[in-house]
C-alpha positions as CSV (number, residue, x, y, z in Angstrom):
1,X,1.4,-13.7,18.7
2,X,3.7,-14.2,21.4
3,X,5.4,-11.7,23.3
4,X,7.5,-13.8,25.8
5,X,10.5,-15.8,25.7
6,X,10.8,-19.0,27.7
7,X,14.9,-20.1,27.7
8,X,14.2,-22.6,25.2
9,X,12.3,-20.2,22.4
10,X,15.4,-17.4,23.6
11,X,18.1,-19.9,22.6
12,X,16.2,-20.7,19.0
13,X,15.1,-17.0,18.6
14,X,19.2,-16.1,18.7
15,X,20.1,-18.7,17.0
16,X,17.8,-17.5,14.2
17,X,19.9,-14.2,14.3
18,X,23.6,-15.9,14.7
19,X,23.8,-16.0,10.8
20,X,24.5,-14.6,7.9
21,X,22.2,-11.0,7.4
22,X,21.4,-11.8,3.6
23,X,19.9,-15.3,4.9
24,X,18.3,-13.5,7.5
25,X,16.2,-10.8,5.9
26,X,15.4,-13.2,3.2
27,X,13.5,-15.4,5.4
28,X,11.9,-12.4,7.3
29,X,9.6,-11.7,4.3
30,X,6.1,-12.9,5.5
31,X,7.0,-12.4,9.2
32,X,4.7,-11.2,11.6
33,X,6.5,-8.5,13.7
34,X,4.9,-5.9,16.3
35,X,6.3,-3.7,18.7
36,X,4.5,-2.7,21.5
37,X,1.3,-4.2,19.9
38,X,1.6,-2.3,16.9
39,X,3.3,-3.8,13.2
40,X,2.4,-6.2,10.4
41,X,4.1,-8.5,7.5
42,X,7.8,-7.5,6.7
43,X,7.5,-7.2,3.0
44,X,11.2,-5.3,2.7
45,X,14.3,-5.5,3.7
46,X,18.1,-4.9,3.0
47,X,20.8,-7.2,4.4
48,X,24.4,-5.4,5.1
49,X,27.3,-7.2,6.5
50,X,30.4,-6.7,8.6
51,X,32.6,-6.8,4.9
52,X,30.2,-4.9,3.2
53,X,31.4,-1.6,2.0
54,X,28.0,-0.3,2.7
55,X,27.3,-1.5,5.9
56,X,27.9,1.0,9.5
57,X,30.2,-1.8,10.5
58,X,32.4,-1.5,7.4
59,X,35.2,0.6,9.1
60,X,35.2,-0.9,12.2
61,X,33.2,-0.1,15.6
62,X,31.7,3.4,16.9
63,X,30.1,4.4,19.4
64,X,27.1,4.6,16.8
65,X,27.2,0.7,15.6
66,X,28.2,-0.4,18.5
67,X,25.3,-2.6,19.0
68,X,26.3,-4.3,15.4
69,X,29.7,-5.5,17.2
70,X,27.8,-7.1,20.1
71,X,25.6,-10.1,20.8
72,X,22.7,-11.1,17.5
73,X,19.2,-10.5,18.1
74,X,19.3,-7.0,19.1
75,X,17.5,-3.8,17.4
76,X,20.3,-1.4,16.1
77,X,18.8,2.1,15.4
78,X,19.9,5.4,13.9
79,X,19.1,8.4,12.4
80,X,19.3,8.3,8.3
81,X,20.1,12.2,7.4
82,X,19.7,13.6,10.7
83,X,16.1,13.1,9.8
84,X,14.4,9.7,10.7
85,X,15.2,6.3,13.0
86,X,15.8,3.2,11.1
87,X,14.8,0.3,12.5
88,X,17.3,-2.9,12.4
89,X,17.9,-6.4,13.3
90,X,21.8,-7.0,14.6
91,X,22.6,-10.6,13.2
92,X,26.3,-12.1,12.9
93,X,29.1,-9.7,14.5
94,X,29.2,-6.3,12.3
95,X,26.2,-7.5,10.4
96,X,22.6,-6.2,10.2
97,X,18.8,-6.3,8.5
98,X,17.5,-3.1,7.8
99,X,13.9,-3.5,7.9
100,X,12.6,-1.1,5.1
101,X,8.8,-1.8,4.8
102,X,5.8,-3.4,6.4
103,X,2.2,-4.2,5.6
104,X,0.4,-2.7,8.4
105,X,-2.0,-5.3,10.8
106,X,-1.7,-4.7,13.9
107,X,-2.5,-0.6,15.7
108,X,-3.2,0.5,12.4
109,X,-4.5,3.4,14.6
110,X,-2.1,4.5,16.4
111,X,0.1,4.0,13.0
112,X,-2.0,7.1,11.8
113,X,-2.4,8.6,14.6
114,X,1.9,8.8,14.4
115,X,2.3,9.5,10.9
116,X,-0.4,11.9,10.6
117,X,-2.3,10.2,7.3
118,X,-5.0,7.7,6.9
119,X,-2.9,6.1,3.4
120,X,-2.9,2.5,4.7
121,X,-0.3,1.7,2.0
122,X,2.1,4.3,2.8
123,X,2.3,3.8,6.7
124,X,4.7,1.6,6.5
125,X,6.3,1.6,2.9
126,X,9.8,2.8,3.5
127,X,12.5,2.8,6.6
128,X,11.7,6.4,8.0
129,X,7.9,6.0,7.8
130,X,7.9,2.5,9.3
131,X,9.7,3.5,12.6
132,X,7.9,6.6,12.8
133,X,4.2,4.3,12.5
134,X,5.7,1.5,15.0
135,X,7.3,4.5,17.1
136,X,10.9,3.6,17.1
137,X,13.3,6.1,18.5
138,X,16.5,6.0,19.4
139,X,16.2,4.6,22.7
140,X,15.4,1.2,21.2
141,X,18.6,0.8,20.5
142,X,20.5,-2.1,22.2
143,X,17.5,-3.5,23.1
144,X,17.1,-7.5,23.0
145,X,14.3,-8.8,20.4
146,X,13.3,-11.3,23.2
147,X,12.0,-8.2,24.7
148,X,8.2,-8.5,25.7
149,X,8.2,-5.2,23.6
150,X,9.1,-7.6,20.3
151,X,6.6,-10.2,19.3
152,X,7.1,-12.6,16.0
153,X,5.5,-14.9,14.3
154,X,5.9,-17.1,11.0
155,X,4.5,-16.3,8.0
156,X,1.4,-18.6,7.7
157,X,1.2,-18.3,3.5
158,X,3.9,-19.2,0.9
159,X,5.5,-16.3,-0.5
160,X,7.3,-15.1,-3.9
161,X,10.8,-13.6,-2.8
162,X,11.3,-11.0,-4.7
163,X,15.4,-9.8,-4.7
164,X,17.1,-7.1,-6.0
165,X,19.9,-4.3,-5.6
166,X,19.7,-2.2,-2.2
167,X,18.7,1.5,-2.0
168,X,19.7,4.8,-1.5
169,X,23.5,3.7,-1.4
170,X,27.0,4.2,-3.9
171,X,29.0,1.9,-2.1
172,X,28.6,-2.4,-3.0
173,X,25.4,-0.9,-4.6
174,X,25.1,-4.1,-7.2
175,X,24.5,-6.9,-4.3
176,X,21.4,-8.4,-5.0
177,X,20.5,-7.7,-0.9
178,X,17.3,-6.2,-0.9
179,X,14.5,-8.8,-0.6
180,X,10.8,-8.6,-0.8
181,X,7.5,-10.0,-1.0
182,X,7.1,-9.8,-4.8
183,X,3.7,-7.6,-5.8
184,X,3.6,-6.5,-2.7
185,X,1.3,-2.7,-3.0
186,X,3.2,-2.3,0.6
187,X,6.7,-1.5,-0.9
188,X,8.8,0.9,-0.6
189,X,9.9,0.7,-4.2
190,X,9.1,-1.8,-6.9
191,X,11.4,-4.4,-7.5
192,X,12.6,-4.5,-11.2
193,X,11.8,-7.5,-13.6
């Protein structure tokens, strides 16, 4: 998997992110991410844009989404309840991915050894629990994904895109914006049927 950007693979890498966030985390189901050598599979995530009632961005720019208003292809991070990071993907201006699960693949060890269980399935199945396994804090934020930190690469099997309604929100809470890889035992939650 590669770690480092040449210019050419840095222009098509933010290109990939200049676009809308609900085409975006669909077609990060099956990636292969890692962060500092650990990570696996996206198998979750929510899309939330800069018109979307529920997005950070919806009410303008803060010094907390900050990163949302700047340029795409950038890790937006913050604290869900006071509680745990959250781990994003800045896309179009005021939009993001919220990446909300993971199969774990790669530093499965030190995912353990972070999260303080041996549960392979439930390292990585929700947004708290994946940044604590891949060690996200809030320091991340801002960073570039053509970081050497970031690595990605394509899915290599075809995959059954599951989609449904996001999580954990009251506000635009019937956009069908969560996406998945259907059957996926990595979840966070099932998707309905």
């Amino acid at each position: 998997m590669s770690s480092s950007f040449d210019d050419e693979a840095r222009a098509a890498l933010m290109a990939f992110w200049d676009r809308a966030p609900e085409r975006v985390a669909a077609e990060l189901i099956g990636v292969d991410f890692v962060m500092d050598g650990v990570g696996g599979i996206i198998v979750e995530t929510e899309a939330y844009a800069a018109d979307d009632p529920a997005s950070h961005s919806f009410a303008g720019e803060t010094r907390r989404n900050g990163v949302m208003f700047g340029p795409p292809g950038r890790v937006y991070v913050y604290r869900s309840y006071g509680l745990h990071w959250c781990l994003n993907f800045v896309c179009q201006r005021g939009s993001a991915v919220l990446l909300r699960a993971l199969e774990p693949v790669h530093g499965i060890e030190r995912m353990i050894e972070r999260r303080g269980l041996s549960v392979t399935r439930l390292l990585c199945s929700g947004p708290g629990r994946l940044s604590m396994a891949l060690g996200v804090v809030g320091e991340h934020n801002g960073v570039s994904l053509s970081d050497p930190r970031f690595g990605f690469a394509p899915g290599t099997a075809r995959i059954a895109l599951a989609v449904g309604v996001r999580i954990g929100i009251s506000k635009a809470a019937d956009k069908l914006w969560r996406f998945g890889l259907a059957g996926s035992p990595y979840l966070s939650r099932r998707f309905e049927e």
